[in-house]
C-alpha positions, 0 to 999 in steps of 0.5 A: 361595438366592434370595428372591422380589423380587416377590409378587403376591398374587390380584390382581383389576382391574375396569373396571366389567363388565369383569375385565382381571385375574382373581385373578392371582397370580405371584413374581418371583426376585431376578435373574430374567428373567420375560417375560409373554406373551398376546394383545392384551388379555390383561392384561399391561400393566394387570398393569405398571399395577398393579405400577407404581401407576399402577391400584389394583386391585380386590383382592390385594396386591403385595408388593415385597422383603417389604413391601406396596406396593399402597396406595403412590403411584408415585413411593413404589414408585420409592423401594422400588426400582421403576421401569418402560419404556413401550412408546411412550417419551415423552421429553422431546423438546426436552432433550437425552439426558444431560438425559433421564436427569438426570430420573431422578436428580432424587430424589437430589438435589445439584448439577448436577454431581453428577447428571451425574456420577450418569449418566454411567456410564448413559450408558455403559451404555446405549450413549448416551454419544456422543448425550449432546448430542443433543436427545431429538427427534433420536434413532431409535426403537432409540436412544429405548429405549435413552435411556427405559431410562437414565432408568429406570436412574437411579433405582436400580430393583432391579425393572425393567418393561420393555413391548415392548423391540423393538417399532418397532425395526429389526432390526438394532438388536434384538442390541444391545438384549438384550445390554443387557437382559442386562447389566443382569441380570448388574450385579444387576437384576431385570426383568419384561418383555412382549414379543411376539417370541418369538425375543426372549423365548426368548433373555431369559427365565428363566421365561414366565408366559402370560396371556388374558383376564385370568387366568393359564394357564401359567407355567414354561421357555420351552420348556414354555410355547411347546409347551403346547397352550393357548397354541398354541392361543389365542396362538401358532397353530403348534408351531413358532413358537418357531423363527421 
């Protein structure tokens, strides 16, 4: 039977007078796909924040693999297995894709050659090993999430935070990304992601969880969370939206 990977434990976060997390509480299964929906802000990426380290909340814990990680630093979660994407990638611009992805892969140490060896399996993966030369500036969008996934791979994460997958990406590059989603699901990893395509989310996720204004209202299959009327009501806005 598989066990919780992830436990988010009455997590609250203030920002003054406002409560961007209202005692949230989830659990994340080894090997699940968990996507988080809600409206523009919801609470879902300060969520990722939260989770990642990089916002202490105000309250509740965070439990990854079965020890508490909430008073940890960023690059401590990194080493416990953790790592997250962005929705707007920052790649290192001016060092070419292989190079990106060997930052990743700094935490291990060795040679040069070691940590190019390390990635070049990522770059299989990711479907970048022909770009390995190129200059991060020279990709496209598709291609950038493709390469700030690689970097994250090369830390070895068992839990992986992915923000918007799709977004500022063509549509013909779309399939090719959740295949890779996928795969990465069956080699073993964990991943919670936020996306607003719904077409996306019904084809990635094993469980929804739906967030507004802070506070979690729904969670279960995606089929369930889509036809519920609260979330019709405050985020989708039609019945059948989960067809589009």
């Amino acid at each position: 039977m598989a066990s919780d990977l992830l436990d988010v434990r009455g997590v609250t976060c203030r920002f003054g007078g406002l409560v961007a997390l209202d005692n949230v509480s989830l659990k994340v299964v080894q090997g699940e796909i968990v996507g988080l929906i809600g409206p523009n802000g919801a609470g879902k990426t300060t969520l990722f924040n939260v989770i990642a380290g990089a916002v202490r909340p105000s309250a509740g814990e965070i439990i990854l693999d079965g020890g508490d990680i909430a008073g940890l630093p960023p690059h401590q979660r990194s080493r416990r297995g953790l790592a997250r994407t962005f929705q707007i990638t920052q790649p290192f611009i001016n060092m070419t894709v292989e190079e990106n992805i060997m930052v990743g892969a700094l935490r291990f140490g060795g040679s040069l050659a070691a940590m190019r060896r390390r990635v070049e399996p990522i770059l299989e993966a990711v479907g970048l090993k022909d770009r390995r030369s190129i200059l991060a500036k020279g990709l496209s969008t598709g291609q950038r999430k493709r390469l700030e996934l690689g970097r994250a791979l090369a830390t070895e994460p068992r839990l992986l935070l992915m923000d918007e997958v799709t977004g500022g990406v063509d549509q013909p590059s779309i399939p090719g990304l959740l295949e890779l989603v996928l795969s990465l699901r069956a080699a073993g990893r964990t991943i919670v992601l936020i996306e607003h395509n719904m077409r996306v989310m019904r084809g990635l996720a094993d469980r929804l969880i739906f967030l507004n204004r802070g506070s979690l209202l729904a969670e279960g299959p995606p089929d369930a969370v889509v036809t519920d009327p609260r979330v019709i009501d405050i985020y989708l806005g039609s019945s059948d939206v989960a067809d589009r």
